[in-house]
N, C-alpha and C positions, 0 to 999 in steps of 0.2 A: 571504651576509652580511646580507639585506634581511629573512631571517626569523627574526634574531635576538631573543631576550627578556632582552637586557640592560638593565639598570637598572629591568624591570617590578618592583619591590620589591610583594609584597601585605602588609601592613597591617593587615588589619582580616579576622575569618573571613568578612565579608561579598565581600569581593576574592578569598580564595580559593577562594569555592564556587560562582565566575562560570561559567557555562556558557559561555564563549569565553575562558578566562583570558588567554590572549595577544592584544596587541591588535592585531597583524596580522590573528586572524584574523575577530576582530569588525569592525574595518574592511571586509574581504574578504567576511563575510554578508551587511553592511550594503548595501555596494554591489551586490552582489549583488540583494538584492531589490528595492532600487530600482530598477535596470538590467530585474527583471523587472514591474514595474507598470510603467513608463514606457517605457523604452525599447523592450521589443517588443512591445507593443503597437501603438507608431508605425512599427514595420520588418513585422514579418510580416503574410502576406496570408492570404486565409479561407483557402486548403488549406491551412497553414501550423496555422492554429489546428485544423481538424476534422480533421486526420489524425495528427499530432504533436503539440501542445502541450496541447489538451485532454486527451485518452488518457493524455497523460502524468501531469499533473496528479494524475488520479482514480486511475490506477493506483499511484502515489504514494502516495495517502491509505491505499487497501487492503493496500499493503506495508506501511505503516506498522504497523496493525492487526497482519498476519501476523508481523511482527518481533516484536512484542510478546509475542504467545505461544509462537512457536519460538523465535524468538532469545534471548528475555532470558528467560521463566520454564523451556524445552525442551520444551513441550508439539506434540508432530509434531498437523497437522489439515491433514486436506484435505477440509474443509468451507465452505472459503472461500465460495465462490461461492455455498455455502447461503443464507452469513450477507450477504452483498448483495443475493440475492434477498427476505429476510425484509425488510431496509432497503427495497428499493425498493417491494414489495408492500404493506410497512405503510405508508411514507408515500404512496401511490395512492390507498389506502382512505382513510386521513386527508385530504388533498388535496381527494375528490372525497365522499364523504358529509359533509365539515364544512366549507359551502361559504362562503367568508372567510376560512378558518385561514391565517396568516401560512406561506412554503414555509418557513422557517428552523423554525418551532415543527412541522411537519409532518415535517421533516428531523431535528431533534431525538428526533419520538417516535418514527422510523420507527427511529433508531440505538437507541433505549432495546429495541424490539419486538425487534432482531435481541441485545442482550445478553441479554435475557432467554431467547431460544432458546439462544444462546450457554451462555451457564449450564448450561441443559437437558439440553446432549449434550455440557458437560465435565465431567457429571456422573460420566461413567467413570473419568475422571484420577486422580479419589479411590484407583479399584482398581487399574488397568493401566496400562500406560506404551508407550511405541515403538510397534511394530509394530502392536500388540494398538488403542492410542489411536488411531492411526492407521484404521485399520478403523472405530472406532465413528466418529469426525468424518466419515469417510466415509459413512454411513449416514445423517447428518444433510443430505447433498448427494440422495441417494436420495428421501429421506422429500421434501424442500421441491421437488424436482422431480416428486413424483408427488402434494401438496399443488396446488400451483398450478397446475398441469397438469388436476385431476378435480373439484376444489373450486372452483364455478364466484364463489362470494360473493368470493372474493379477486381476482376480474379485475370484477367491476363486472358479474357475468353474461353476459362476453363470450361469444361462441359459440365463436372460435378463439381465446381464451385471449389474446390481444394485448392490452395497453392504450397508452393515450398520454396526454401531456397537455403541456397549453396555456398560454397567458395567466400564465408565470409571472413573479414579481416581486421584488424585496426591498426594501422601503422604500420603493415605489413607483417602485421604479427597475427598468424592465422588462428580463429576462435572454433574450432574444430573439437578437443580435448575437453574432459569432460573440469580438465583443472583450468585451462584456459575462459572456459564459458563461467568456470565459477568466479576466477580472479576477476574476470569482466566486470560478471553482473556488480560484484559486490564493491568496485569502483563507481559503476555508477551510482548506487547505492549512498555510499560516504559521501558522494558528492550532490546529491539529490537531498538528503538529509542534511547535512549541512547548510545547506542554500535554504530549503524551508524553514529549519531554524532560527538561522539569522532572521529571516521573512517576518517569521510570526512574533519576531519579538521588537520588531522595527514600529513606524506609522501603519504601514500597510496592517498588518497582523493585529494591530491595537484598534482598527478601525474592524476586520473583520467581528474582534471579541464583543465591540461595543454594539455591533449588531445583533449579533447574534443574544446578548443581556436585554437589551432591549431596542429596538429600530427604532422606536418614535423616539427615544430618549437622545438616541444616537447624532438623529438629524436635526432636534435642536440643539443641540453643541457644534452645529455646523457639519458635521459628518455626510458624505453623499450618501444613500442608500444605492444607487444605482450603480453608483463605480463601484464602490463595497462589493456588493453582490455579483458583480458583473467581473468586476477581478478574483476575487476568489473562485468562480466557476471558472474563471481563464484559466490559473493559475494551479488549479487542482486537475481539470481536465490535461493538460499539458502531462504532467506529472503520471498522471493513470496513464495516458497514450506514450509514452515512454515505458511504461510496465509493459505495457499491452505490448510493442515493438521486440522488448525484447522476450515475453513470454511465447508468441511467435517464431519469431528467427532464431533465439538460441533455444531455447529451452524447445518447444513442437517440432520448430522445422519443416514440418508442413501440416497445415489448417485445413479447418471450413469455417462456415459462419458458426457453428452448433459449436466451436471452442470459445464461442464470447457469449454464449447464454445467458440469460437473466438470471440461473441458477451462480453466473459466479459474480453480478451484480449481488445479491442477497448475501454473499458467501463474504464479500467485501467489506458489507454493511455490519456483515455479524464481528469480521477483526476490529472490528474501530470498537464496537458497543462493548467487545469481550475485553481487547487491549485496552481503550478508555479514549471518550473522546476528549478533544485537544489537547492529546499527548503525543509528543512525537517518538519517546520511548514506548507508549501504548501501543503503534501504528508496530512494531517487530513484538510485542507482545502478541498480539494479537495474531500477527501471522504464523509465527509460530506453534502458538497453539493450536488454528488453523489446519495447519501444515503437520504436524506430528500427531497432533490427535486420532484421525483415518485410521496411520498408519500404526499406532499401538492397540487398536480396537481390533485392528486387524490380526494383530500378534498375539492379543491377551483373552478376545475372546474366547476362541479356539480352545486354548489350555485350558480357559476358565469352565468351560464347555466338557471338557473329557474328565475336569474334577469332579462334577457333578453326575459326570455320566450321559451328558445329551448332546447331541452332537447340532453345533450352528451349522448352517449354513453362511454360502458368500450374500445370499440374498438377505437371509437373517444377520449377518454381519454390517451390510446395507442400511435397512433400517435401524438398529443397533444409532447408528453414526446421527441421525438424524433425530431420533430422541435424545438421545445424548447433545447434540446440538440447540436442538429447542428446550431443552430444561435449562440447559447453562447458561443461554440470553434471559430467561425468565429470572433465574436466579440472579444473577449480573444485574439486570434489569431492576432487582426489589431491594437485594442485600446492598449490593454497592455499584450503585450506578456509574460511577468512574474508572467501572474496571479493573484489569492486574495494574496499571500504573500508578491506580490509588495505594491498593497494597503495597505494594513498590516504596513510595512515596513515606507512607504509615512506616515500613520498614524501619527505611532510612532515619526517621525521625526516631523512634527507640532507639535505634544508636546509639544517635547522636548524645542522648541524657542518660545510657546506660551506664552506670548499674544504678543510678539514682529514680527515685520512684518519680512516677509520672502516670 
């Protein structure tokens, strides 16, 4: 009865093309984000922040990205991790040969560095689709790992290809602490979220879906396929290299190329399929899951292990993760292809007509 929208009368086209029409559940955001600036920051402890909550965050952000071009325009890539490495690498170079640049304007140009690769290698989209796109995004993870790996000017001439870095700040407010790196990421976050929301619900966003339903349909309604395609890989790429940036600088703190692997392309691929694609509550579904899931396999095997009497191993905890992961795309993939945002969704709508049959 408590998620009813009785008496929400809208008014005005402005009230009905509220991004939380209901006001339960802009109450519910609200509180929500408040609950996360203030309140856990004052309850969780550092392991709290550097094994769960930061990871989370940033993985977040890169789902975001990934949703964008799977979810809402259909474009398959598994070049994720490229387009992080391209964010994190440009903003290093920026960062460290332009010494004073604000990290936010360095974070900026590193996400602009990786659209513009972005672009580059969804240049194929124009001709091929599925499978076919799929393979070429894949070569864009090939190419920026065997880039930053030989091509020593992009690590600062390092010898073993690592970098790191330091003394970072915003406003003069040093991002050191492990509660500071979290209030960070998770501003950028609300504001990266935000902005693709509004995005996907504007022209832009309604052009990607219309492609992604069907392209030939798309482009006799006048719709471009090319900008379509071409903006959505801008615009998701950008968004990943802004992950990447800050997966990098706050969360690593010092890299190689082996932290942008195809393994965390695939891992990207798997939040969107598990969270739901063109969801953008699916995109923190997904990482989440992601993100915490390791981490209680790792806690629950063990005990589950000494009830039985046989003792796991880390190696057998290892793969443990990885079956466990491929079952639950398989299953995701048959039972409900939309994900927890469907369930979510299904949720919500019981609710909304409880206690009344439906």
């Amino acid at each position: 009865m408590f998620y009813r929208e009785n008496g929400q009368f809208k008014t005005t086209y402005r009230s009905d093309q509220q991004i939380f029409p209901i006001a339960q559940d802009r109450w519910a955001v609200l509180l929500l984000v408040a609950a996360a600036f203030i309140v856990v920051p004052a309850l969780s402890s550092g392991y709290m922040f550097r094994a769960i909550l930061i990871p989370f965050l940033i993985m977040s952000v890169a789902a975001l990205g990934v949703n964008i071009l799977v979810g809402y325009c259909g474009q398959i890539s598994l070049g994720s991790g490229a387009f992080m490495a391209v964010g994190a690498y440009a903003a290093f170079n920026f960062f460290v040969r332009l010494p004073g640049i604000p990290m936010l304007l360095a974070m900026v140009l590193g996400g602009l560095c990786a659209s513009i690769f972005g672009i580059l290698f969804g240049l194929p989209s124009l001709r091929v689709k599925g499978l076919y796109l799929a393979v070429a995004t894949l070569a864009a993870q090939f190419f920026a790992d065997w880039m930053f790996l030989r091509v020593k000017w992009f690590t600062n001439d390092a010898p073993s290809g690592s970098v790191s870095v330091s003394g970072l700040q915003v406003f003069g407010w040093p991002i050191e602490s492990p509660t500071s790196k979290y209030l960070f990421c998770l501003s950028i976050l609300v504001v990266l979220a935000l902005l693709a929301k509004n995005l996907v619900r504007g022209a832009v966003g309604r052009e990607w879906m219309a492609i992604r339903d069907m392209d030939v349909a798309a482009a006799v309604i006048g719709i471009r396929p090319m900008y379509a395609k071409l903006s959505a890989f801008a615009v998701s790429s950008f968004i990943i290299g802004v992950a990447g940036t800050l997966w990098g600088f706050v969360y690593l703190e010092a890299w190689e190329p082996a932290a942008f692997s195809v393994d965390l392309s695939f891992k990207l691929l798997f939040m969107v399929i598990i969270g739901g694609m063109g969801s953008v509550m699916g995109s923190f579904f997904g990482a989440g899951f992601i993100v915490v899931l390791p981490i209680a396999l790792n806690r629950f095997l063990p005990v589950l292990g000494n009830l039985v009497g046989v003792e796991i191993s880390t190696a057998g905890i290892s793969h443990a993760e990885l079956i466990v992961f491929g079952t639950l795309i398989v299953w995701f993939l048959i039972v409900e292809p939309h994900g927890l945002a469907k369930l979510w969704s299904i949720g919500k709508q019981k609710m909304r007509l409880w206690p009344f049959p439906h």
